[in-house]
ZAZAKOL-52478 format. One line per field, with one value per residue (C-alpha): y, x, z. Coordinates in Angstrom, 3 decimals, always signed. Layout:
N
c2 = c(Y,...)
c1 = c(X,...)
c3 = c(Z,...)
! end
This chain:
414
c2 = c(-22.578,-24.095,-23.166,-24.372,-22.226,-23.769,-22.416,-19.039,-19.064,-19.988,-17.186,-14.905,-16.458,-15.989,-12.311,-10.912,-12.769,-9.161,-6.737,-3.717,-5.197,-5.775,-2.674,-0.966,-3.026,-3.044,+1.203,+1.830,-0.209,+1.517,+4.996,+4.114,+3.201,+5.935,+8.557,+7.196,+6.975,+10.397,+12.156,+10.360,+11.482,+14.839,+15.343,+14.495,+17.116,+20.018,+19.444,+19.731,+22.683,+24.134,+22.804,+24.656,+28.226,+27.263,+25.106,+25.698,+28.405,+27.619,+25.650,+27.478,+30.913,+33.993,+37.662,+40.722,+43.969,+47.199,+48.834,+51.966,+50.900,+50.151,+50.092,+53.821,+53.375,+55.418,+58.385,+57.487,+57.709,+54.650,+55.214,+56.196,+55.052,+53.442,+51.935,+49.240,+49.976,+48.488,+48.149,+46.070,+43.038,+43.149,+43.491,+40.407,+38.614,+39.324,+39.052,+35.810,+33.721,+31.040,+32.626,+32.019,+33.646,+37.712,+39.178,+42.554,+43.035,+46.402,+47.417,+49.230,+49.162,+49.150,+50.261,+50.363,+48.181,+49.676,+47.937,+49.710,+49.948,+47.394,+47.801,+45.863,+47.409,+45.196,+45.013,+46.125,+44.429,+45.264,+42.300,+40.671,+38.076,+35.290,+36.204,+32.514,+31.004,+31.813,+31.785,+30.142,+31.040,+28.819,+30.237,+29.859,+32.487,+33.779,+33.923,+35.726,+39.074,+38.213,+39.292,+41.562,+43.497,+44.047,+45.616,+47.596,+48.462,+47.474,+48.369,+44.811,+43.379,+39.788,+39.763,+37.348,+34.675,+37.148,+40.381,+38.591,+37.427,+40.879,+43.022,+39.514,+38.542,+37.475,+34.842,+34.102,+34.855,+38.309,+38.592,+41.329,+43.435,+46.490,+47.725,+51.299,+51.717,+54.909,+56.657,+54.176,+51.469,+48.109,+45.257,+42.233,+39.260,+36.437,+35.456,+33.754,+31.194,+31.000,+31.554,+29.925,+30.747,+33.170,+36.227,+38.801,+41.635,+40.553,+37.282,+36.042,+36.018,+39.825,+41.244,+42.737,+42.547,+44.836,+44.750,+46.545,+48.700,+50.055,+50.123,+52.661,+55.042,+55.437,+55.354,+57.639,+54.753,+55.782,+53.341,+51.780,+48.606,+47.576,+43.785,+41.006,+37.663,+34.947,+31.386,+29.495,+27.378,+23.654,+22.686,+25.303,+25.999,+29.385,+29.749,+28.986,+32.535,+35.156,+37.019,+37.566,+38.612,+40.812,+42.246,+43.251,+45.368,+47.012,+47.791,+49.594,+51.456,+52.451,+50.289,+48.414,+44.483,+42.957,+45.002,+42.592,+44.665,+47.037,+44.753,+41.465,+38.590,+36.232,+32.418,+30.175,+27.402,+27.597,+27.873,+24.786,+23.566,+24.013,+22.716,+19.343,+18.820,+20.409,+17.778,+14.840,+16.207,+16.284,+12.926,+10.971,+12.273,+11.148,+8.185,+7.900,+9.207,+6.584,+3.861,+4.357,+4.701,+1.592,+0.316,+1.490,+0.025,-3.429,-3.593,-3.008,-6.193,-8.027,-6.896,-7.423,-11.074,-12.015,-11.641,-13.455,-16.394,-16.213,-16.338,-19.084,-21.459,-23.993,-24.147,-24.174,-27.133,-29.077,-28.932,-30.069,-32.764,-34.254,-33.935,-30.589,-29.662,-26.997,-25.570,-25.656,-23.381,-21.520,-21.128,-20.101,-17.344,-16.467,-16.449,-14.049,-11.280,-11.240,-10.691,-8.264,-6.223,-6.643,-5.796,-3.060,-2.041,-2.279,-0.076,+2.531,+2.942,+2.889,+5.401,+7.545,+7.244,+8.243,+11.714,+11.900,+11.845,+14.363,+16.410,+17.055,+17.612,+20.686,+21.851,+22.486,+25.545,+25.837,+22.091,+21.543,+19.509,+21.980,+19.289,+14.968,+14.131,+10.009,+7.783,+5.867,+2.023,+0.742,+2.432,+1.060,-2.067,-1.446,-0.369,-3.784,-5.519,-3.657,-4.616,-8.473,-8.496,-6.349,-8.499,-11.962,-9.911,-8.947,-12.149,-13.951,-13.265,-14.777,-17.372,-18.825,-18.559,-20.749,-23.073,-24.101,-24.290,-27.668,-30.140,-30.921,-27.408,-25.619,-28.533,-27.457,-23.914,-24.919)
c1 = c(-12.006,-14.778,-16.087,-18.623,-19.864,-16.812,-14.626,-15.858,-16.068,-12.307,-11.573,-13.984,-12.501,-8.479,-9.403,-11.284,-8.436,-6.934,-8.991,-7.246,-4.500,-7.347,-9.099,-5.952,-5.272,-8.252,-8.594,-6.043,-7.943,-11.198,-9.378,-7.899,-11.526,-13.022,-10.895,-11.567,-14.972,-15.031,-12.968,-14.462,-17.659,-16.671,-14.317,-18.153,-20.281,-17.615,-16.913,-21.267,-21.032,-18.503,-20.299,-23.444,-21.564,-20.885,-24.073,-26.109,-23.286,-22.437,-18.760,-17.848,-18.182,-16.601,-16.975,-15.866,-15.483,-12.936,-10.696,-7.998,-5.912,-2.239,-0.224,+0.193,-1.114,-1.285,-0.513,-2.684,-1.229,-1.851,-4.564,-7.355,-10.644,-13.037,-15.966,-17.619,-20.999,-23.863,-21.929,-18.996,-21.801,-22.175,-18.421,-18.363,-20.268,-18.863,-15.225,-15.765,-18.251,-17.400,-19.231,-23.048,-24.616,-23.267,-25.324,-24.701,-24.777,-25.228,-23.923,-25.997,-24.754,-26.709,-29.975,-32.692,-35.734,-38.951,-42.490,-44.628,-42.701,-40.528,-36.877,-34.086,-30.382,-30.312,-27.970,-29.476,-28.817,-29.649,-29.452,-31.101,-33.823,-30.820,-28.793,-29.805,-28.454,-25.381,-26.300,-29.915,-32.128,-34.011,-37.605,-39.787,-42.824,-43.180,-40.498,-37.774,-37.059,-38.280,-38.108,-40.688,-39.886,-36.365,-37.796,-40.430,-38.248,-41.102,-40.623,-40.746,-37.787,-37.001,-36.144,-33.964,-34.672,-33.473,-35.230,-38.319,-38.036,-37.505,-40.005,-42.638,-42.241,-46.114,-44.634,-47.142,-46.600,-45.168,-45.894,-47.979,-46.882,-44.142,-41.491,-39.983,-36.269,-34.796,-38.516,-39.593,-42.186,-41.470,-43.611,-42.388,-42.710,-40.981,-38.683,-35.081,-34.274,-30.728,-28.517,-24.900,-23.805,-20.702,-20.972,-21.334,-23.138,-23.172,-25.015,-27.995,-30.312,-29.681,-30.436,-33.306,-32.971,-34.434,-34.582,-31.296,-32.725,-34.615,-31.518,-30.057,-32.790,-33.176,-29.306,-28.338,-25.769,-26.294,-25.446,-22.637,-22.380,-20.623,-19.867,-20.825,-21.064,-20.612,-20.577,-18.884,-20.989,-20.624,-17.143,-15.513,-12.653,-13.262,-9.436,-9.370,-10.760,-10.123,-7.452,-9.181,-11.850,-9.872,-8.124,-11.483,-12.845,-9.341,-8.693,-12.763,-11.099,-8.041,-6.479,-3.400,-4.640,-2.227,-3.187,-4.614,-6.010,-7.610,-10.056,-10.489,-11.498,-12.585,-12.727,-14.714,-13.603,-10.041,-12.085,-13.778,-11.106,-9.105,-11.497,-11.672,-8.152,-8.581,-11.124,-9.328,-6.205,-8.272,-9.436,-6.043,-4.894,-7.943,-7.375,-3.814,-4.187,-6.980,-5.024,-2.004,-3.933,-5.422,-2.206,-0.585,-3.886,-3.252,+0.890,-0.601,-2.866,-0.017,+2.578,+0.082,-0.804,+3.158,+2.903,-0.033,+1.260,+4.614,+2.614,+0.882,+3.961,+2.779,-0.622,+0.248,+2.603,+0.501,-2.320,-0.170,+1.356,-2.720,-3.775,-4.039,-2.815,-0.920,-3.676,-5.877,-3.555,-3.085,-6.815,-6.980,-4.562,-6.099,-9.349,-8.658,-6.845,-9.919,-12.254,-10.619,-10.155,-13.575,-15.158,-12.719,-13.218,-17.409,-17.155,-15.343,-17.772,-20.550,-19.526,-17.954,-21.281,-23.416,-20.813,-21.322,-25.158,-25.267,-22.996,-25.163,-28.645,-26.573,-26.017,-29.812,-31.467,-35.324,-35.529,-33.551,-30.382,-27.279,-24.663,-24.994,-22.109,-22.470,-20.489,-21.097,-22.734,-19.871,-17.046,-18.764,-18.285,-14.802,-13.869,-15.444,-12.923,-10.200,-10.436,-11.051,-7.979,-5.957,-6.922,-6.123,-2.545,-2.118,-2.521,-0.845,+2.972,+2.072,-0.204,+2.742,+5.317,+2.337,+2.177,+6.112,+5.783,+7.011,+5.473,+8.808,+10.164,+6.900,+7.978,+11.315,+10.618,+8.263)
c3 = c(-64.599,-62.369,-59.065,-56.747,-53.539,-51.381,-53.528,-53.413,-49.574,-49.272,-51.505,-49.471,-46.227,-47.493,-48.773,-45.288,-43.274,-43.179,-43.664,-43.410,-46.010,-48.712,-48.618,-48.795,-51.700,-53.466,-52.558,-55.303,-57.773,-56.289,-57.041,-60.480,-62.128,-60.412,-61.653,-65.325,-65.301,-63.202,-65.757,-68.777,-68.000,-66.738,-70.088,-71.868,-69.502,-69.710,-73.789,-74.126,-72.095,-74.311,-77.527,-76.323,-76.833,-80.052,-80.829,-83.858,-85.223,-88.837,-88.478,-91.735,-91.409,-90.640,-89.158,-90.765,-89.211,-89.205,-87.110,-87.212,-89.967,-88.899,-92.161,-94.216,-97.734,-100.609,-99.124,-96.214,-92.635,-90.279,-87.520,-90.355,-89.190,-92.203,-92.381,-94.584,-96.371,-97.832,-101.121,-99.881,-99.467,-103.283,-103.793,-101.657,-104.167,-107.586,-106.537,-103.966,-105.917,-103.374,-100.643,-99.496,-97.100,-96.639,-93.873,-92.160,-88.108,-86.840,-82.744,-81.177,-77.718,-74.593,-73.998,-71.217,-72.748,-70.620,-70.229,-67.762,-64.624,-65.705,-67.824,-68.240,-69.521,-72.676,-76.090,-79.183,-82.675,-85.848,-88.527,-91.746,-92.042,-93.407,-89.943,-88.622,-91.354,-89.586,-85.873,-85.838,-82.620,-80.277,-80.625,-77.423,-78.964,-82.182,-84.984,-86.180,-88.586,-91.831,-95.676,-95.464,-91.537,-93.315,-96.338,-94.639,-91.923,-89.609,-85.784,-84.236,-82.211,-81.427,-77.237,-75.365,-72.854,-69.969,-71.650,-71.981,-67.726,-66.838,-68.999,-68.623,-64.999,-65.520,-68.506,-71.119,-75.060,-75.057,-79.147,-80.156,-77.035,-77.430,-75.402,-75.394,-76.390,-76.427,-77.210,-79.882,-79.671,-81.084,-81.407,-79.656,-82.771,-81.277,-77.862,-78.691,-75.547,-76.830,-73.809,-75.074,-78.129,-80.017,-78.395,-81.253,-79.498,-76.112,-74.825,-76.311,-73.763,-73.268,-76.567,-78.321,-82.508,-84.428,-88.459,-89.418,-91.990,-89.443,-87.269,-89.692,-89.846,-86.261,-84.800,-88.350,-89.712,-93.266,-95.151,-92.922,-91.762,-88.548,-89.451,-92.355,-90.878,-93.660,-94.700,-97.409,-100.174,-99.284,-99.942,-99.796,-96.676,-95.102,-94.761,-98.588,-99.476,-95.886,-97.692,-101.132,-98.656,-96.758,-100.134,-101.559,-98.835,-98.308,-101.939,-102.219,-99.396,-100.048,-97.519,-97.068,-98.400,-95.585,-92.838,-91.008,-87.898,-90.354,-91.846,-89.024,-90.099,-86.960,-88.834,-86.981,-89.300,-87.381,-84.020,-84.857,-85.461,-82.570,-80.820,-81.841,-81.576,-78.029,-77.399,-78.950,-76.494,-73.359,-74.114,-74.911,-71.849,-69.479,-70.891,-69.954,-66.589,-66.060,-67.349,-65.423,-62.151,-62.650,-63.901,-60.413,-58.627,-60.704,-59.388,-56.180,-55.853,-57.143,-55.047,-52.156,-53.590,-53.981,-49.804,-49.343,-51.425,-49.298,-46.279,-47.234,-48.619,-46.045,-47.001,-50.358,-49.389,-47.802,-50.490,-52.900,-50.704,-50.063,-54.030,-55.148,-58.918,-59.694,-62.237,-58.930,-57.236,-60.390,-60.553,-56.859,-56.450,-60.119,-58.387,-55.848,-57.400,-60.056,-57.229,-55.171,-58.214,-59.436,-56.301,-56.081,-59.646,-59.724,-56.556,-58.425,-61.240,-58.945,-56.883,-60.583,-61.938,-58.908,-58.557,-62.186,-61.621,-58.585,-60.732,-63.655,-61.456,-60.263,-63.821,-64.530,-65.785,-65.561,-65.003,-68.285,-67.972,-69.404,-70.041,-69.266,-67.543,-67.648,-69.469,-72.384,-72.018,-73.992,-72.090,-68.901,-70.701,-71.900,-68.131,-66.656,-69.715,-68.604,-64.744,-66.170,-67.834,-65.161,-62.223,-64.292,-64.684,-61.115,-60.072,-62.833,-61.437,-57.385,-58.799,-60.954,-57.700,-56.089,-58.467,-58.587,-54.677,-53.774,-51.061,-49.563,-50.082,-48.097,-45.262,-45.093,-44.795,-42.233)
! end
């Protein structure tokens, strides 16, 4: 198909002839590729902003924790509250050799953290040095529990991003300074800038962990444990091993193995899961919607180029009568529907990615982008392949009633 600049300016010239008609026409291609780049690259920003609660959490673990049981068992009435102890994480291991890590978590509730005349109402955790094996940290200062604060039980405390703002307005490294919790000193050893993530004991940036062997001296837990959190050796499927799980810490105490509400088992393997398929939902049907607006965008032009081509039978007639082929009208109509559509089409990415770009400057915390809501070079590519071959087939049905136009039939109708 060949052009030279005449060309283009007749196809300019025929297109702006009404102007009203062709933006109105080349609006609903305008909408249909902006609403697929829009929710393409809003689909992206909202599923990393979902991903970020989850980010970093091991994709094959699982929580454990009891509640009043609900089943009577052995003589045991339903409603019996039970607790699991130290001893259930060896259990764990001889009778599920499958599993890896078996860590304990320990509640403490809330608390007022004080440093001078500053305090903060914060969650206190007690857990084990292998805890972010499970649900790793973002370290800003210092470092996490380790072997040895576990063993020794030292007083030190990790704080979170939104402890560590409150209590140290002034910023700086807070390590090496303590905070008061409930009449005991700990020594701050490292700040956790995790703010998204599975909320276990309340939200990241809001808790202060403390070793939980230290936890159980202070707070009198004896030798209970509120929750394991666990992971399965490489693999291994989490759902492959929840009810010997469950079975083991039941039977040690004297509870019903299918009682489910008695001992809970939250799999984040299922979560996971669910998620993807979520995702690969959301995204099948932002595709569709896209592709059918543009679709309705596409019958538009065509519809709209059928009555340009009727309106023109004369002209049509009368180039054919002084030389013109019908592969030059062909090419013509051709020619126009492509460009209105691609001018139509470019203007709807533009103005998707520019939305897209104000959109994720708003979702920024301390300067740090939370989510990138842009799409993809290659679906930008894909999109301007998709309005190619829609605007060739919106034009394709008016440019083939233009090319079977007769000379002496456009004079008749004349």
């Amino acid at each position: 198909m060949k052009f030279d600049i005449d060309n283009y300016r007749e196809i300019i010239d025929t297109i702006t002839r009404n102007k009203t008609r062709s933006f109105l026409t080349g609006f609903g291609v305008f909408w249909g590729v902006f609403m697929l780049i829009f929710l393409i690259g809003g689909g992206k920003g909202l599923k990393e902003m979902l991903q970020k609660n989850f980010a970093g959490f091991a994709t094959n673990s699982a929580m454990v924790w009891t509640q009043n049981t609900t089943k009577p068992y052995k003589g045991f009435r339903k409603g019996r509250y039970f607790s699991m102890v130290e001893k259930d994480m060896e259990r764990l291991r001889q009778h599920v050799p499958e599993l890896d890590v078996i860590t304990p978590v320990m509640f403490g509730g809330t608390k007022d953290a004080v440093v001078g005349d500053k305090s903060f109402t914060a969650n206190i955790s007690g857990v084990s040095f292998d805890y972010p094996e499970i649900n790793p940290p973002i370290m800003f200062y210092g470092r996490f529990l380790n072997e040895m604060d576990i063993r020794e039980g030292r007083k030190v405390c990790v704080i979170g991003k939104e402890v560590y703002k409150k209590l140290f307005p002034g910023g700086g490294d807070p390590c090496g300074k303590s905070i008061r919790i409930d009449g005991t000193y700990y020594k701050v050893v490292g700040v956790d800038y995790k703010v998204d993530g599975i909320n276990i004991n309340g939200r990241p940036d809001q808790l202060v962990t403390i070793p939980y062997s230290l936890f159980r001296k202070i707070y009198n837990s004896g030798d209970q444990i509120h929750s394991l959190a666990v992971t399965a050796k490489p693999g291994v499927v989490m759902s492959s091993i929840t009810d010997r799980m469950r079975t083991v810490i039941a039977r040690a105490h004297t509870v019903d193995p299918t009682d489910e509400k008695a001992v809970t088992l939250f799999n984040t393997e299922l979560l996971f899961t669910m998620l993807d398929n979520l995702f690969n939902g959301v995204n099948f049907l932002i595709w569709l919607i896209g592709i059918g607006t543009l679709l309705a965008g596409a019958i538009g032009v065509s519809n709209i180029m059928m009555v340009t081509v009727k309106e023109r039978t004369t002209e049509i007639g009368i180039r054919r009568a002084i030389g013109a082929t019908p592969r030059m009208i062909l090419s013509q109509i051709l020619s126009e529907s492509i460009l209105l559509t691609a001018v139509a089409g470019m203007s709807g990415i533009l103005f998707g990615v520019s939305l897209l770009q104000m959109l994720e400057l708003a979702n920024t915390s301390d300067g740090i982008l939370t989510a990138h809501f842009q799409v993809g070079f290659w679906t930008a590519i894909g999109a301007a392949l998709i309005l190619s071959f829609l605007g060739g087939l919106a034009g394709l049905a008016p440019a083939w009633r233009a090319m079977s136009i007769k000379p002496v039939d456009a004079m008749r109708d004349e």
